[in-house]
N, CA, C and O atoms as CSV, one atom per row, in Angstrom:
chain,resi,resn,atom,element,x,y,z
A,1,UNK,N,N,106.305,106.864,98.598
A,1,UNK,CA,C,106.796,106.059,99.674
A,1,UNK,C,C,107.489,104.831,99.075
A,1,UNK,O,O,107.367,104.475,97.903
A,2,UNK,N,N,108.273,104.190,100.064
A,2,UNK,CA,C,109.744,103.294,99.089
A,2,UNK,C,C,108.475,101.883,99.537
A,2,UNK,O,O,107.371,101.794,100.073
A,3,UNK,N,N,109.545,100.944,98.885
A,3,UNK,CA,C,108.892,99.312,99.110
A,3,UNK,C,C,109.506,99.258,100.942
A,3,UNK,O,O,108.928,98.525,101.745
A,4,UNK,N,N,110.415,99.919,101.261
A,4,UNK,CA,C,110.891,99.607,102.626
A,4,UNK,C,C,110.108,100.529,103.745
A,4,UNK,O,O,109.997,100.208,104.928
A,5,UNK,N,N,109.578,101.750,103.147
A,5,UNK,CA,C,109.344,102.336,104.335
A,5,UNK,C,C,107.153,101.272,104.417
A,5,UNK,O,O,106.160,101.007,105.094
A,6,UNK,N,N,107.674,101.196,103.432
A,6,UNK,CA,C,105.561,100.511,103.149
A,6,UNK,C,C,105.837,99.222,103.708
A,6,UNK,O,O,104.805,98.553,103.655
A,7,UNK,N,N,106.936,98.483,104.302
A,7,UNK,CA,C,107.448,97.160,104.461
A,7,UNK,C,C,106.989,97.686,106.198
A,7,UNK,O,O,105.971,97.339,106.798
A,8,UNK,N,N,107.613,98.205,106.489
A,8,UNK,CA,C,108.251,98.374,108.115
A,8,UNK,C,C,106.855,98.932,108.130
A,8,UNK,O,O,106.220,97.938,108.482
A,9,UNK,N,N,105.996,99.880,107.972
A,9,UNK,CA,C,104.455,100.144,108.175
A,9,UNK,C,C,103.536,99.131,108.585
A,9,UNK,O,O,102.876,99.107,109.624
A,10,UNK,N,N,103.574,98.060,107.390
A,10,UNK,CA,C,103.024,96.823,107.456
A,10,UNK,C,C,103.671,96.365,108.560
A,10,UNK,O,O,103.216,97.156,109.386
A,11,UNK,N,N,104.287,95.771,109.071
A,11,UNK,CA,C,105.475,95.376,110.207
A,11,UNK,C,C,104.236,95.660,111.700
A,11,UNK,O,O,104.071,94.810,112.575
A,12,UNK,N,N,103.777,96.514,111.680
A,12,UNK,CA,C,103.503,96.998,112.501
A,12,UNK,C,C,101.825,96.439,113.489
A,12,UNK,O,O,100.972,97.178,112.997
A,13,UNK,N,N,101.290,95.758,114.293
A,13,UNK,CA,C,100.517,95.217,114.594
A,13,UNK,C,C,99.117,96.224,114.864
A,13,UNK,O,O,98.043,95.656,115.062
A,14,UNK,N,N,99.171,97.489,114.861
A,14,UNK,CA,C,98.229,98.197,115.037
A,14,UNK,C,C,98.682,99.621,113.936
A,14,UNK,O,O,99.774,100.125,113.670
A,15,UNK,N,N,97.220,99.946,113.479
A,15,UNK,CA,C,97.297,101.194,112.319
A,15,UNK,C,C,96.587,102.129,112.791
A,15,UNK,O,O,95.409,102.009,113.130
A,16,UNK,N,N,97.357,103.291,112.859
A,16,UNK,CA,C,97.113,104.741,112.937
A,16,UNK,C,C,96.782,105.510,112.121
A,16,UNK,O,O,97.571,105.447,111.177
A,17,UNK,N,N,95.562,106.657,111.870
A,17,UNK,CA,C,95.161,107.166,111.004
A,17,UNK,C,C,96.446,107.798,110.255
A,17,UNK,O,O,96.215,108.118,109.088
A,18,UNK,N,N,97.829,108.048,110.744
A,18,UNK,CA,C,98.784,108.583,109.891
A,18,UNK,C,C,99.490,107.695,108.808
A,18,UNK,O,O,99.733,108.015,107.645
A,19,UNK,N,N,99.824,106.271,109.567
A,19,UNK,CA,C,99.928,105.539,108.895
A,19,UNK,C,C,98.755,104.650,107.810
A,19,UNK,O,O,99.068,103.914,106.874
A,20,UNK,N,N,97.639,104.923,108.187
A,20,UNK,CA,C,96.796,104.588,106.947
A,20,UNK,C,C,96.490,105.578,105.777
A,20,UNK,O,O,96.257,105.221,104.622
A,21,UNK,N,N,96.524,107.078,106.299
A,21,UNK,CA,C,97.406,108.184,105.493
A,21,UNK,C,C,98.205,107.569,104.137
A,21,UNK,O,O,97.901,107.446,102.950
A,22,UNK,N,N,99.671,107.174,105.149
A,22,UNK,CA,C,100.376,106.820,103.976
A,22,UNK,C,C,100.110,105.951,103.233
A,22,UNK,O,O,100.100,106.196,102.027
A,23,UNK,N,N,99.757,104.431,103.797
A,23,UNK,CA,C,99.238,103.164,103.142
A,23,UNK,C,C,98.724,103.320,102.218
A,23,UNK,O,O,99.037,102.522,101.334
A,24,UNK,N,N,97.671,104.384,101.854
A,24,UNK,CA,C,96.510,104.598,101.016
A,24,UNK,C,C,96.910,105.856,100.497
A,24,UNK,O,O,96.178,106.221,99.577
A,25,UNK,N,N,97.894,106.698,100.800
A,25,UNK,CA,C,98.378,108.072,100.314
A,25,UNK,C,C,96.259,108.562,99.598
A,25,UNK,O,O,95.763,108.522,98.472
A,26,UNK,N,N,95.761,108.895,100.781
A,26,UNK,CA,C,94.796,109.732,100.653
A,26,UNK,C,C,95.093,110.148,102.150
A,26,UNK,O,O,95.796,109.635,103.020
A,27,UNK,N,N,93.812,111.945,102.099
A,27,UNK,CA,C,93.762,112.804,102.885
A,27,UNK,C,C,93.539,112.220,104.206
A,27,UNK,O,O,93.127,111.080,104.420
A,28,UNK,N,N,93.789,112.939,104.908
A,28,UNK,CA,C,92.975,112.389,106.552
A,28,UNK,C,C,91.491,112.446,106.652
A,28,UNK,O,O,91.032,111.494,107.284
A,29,UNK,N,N,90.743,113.168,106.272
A,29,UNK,CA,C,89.367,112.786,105.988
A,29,UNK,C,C,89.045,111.337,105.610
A,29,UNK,O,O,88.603,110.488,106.384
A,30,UNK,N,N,89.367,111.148,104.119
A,30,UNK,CA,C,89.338,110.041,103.584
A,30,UNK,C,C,90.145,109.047,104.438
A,30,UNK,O,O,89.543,107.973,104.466
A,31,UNK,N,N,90.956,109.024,104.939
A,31,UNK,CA,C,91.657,108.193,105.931
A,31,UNK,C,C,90.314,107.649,107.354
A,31,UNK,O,O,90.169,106.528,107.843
A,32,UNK,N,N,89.708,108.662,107.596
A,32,UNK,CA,C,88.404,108.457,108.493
A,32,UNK,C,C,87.769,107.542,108.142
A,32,UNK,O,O,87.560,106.536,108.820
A,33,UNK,N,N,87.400,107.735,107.121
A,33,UNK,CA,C,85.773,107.065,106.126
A,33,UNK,C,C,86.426,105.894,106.483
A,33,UNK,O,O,85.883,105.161,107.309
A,34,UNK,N,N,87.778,105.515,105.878
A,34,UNK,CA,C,88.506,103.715,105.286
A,34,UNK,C,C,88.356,103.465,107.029
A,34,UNK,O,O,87.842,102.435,107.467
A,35,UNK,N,N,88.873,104.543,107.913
A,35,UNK,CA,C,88.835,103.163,109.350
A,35,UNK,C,C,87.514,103.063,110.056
A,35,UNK,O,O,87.311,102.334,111.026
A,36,UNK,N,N,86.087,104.344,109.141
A,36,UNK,CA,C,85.028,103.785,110.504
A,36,UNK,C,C,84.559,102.884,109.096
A,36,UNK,O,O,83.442,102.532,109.476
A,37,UNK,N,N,84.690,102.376,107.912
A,37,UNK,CA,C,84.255,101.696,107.669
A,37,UNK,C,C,85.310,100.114,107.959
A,37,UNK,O,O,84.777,99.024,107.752
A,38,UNK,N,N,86.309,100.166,108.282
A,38,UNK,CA,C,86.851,98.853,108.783
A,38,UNK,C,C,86.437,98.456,110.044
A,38,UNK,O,O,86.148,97.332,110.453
A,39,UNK,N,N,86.453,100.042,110.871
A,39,UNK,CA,C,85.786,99.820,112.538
A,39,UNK,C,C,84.591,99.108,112.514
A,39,UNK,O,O,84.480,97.973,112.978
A,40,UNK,N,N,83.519,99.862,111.886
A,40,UNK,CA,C,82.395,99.577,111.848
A,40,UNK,C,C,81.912,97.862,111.451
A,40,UNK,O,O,80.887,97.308,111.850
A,41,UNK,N,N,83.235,97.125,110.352
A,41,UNK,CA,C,82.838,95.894,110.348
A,41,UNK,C,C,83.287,94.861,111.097
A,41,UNK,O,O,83.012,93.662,111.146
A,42,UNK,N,N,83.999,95.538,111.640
A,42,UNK,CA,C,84.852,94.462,113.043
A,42,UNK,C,C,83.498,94.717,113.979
A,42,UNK,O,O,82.538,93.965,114.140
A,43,UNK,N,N,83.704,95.790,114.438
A,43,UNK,CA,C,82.201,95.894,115.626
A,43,UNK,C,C,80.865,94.890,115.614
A,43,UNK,O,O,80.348,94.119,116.421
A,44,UNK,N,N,80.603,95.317,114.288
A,44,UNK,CA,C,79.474,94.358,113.638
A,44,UNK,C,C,79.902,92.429,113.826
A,44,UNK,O,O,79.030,91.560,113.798
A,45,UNK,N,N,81.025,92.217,113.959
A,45,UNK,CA,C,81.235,90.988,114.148
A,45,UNK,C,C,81.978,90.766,115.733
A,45,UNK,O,O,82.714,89.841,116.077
A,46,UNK,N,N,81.700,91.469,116.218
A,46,UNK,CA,C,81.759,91.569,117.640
A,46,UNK,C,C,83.314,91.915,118.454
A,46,UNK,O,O,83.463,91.750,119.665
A,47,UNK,N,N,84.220,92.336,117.682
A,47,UNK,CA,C,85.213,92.629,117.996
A,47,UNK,C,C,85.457,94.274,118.815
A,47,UNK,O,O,85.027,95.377,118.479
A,48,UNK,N,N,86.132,93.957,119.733
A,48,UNK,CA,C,86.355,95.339,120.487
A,48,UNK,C,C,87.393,96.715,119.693
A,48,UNK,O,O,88.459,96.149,119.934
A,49,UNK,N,N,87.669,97.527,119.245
A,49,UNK,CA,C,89.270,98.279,118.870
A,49,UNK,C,C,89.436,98.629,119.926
A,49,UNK,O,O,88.583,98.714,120.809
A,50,UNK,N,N,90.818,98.942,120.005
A,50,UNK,CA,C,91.459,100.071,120.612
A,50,UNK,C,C,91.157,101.699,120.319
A,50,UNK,O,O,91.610,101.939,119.200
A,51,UNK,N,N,90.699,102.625,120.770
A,51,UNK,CA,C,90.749,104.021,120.340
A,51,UNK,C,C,91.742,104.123,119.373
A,51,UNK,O,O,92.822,103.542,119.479
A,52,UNK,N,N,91.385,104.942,118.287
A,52,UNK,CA,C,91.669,105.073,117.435
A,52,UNK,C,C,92.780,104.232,116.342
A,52,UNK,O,O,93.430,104.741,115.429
A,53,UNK,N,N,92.753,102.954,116.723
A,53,UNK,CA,C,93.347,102.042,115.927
A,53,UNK,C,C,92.638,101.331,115.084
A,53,UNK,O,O,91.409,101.405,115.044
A,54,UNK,N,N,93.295,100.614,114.368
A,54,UNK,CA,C,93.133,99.429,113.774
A,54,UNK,C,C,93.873,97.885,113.630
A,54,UNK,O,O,95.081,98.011,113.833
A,55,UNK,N,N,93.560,96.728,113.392
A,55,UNK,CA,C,93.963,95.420,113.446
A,55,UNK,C,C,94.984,95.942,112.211
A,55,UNK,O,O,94.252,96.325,111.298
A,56,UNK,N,N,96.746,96.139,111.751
A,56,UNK,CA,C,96.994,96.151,110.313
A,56,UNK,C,C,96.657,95.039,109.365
A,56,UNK,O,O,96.687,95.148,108.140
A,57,UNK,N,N,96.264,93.721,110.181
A,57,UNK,CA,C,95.855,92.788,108.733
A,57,UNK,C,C,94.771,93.209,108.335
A,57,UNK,O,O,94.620,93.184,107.114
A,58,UNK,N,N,93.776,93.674,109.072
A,58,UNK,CA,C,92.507,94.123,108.022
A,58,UNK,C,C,92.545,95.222,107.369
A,58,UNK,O,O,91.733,95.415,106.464
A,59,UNK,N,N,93.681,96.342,107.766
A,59,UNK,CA,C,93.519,97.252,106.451
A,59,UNK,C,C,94.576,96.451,105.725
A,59,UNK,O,O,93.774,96.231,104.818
A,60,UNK,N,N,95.338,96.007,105.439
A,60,UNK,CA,C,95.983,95.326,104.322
A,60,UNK,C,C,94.443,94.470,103.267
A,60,UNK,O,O,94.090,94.492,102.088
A,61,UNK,N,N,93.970,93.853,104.464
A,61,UNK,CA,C,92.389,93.353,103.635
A,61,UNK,C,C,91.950,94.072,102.996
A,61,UNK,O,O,91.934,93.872,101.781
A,62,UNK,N,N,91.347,95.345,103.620
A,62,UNK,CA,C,90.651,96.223,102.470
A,62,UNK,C,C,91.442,97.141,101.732
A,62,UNK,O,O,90.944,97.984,100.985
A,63,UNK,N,N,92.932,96.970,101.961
A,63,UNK,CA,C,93.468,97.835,100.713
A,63,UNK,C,C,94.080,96.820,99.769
A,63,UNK,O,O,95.096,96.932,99.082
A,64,UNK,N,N,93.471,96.085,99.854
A,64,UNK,CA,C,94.130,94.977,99.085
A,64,UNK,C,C,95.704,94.924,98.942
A,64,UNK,O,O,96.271,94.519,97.927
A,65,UNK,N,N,96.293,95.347,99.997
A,65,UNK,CA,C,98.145,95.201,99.514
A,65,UNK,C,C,98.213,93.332,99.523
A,65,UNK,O,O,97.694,92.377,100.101
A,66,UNK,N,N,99.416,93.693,98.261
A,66,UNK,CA,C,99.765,92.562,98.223
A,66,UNK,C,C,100.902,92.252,98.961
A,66,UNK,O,O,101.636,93.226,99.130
A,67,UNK,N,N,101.274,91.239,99.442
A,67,UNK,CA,C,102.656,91.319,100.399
A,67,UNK,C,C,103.353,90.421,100.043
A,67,UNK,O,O,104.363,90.141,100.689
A,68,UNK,N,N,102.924,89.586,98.683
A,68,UNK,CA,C,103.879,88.827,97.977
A,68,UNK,C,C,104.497,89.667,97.568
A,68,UNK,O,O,105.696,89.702,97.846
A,69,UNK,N,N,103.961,90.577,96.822
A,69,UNK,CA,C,104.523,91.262,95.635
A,69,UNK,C,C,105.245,92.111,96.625
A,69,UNK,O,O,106.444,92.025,96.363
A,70,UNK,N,N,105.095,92.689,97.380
A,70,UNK,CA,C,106.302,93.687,98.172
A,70,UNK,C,C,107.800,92.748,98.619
A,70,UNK,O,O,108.984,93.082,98.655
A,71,UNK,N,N,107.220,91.684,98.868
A,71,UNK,CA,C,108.781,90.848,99.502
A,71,UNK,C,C,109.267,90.728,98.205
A,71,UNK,O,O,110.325,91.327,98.009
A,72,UNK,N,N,108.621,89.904,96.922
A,72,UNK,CA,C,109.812,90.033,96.246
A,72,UNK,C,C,110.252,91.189,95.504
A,72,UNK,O,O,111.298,90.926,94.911
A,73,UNK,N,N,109.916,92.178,95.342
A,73,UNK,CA,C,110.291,93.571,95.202
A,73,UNK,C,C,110.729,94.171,95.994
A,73,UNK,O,O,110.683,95.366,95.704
A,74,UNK,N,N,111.415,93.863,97.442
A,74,UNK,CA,C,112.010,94.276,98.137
A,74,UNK,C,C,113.738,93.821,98.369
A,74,UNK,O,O,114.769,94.347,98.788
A,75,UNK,N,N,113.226,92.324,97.727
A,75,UNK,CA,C,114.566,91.451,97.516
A,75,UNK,C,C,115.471,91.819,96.569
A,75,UNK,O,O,116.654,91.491,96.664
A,76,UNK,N,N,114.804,92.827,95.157
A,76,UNK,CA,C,115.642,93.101,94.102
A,76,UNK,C,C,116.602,94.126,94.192
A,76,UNK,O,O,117.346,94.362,93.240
């Protein structure tokens, strides 16, 4: 996946198991595990989801993307 199509992903205010797919380029299984364990810690701090979404700043949290490093690698 390019720095632009991982740009416009991020862009995006809610994450879909397809797009956390790509984010993380693992299986859809493994794509499960990463959102009931993100679900599971939002819940725990009292936050509602949407069916089958996610907040995208917190998987950027737990995938650690950097988004310095994508802007200026997007600029070159």
């Amino acid at each position: 996946m390019s720095i632009e199509e991982t740009i416009n992903l991020l862009k995006k205010q809610w994450c879909s198991i397809e797009d956390l797919m790509k984010l993380a380029q693992v299986s859809r299984t493994k794509a499960y595990n990463i959102k009931n364990d993100i679900s599971e810690n939002l819940e725990e701090q009292g936050f509602k989801l949407p069916l089958g979404l996610l907040p995208m700043i917190e998987v950027v949290k737990y995938l650690r993307i950097d988004l310095d490093y994508l802007e200026r690698m997007s600029k070159l």
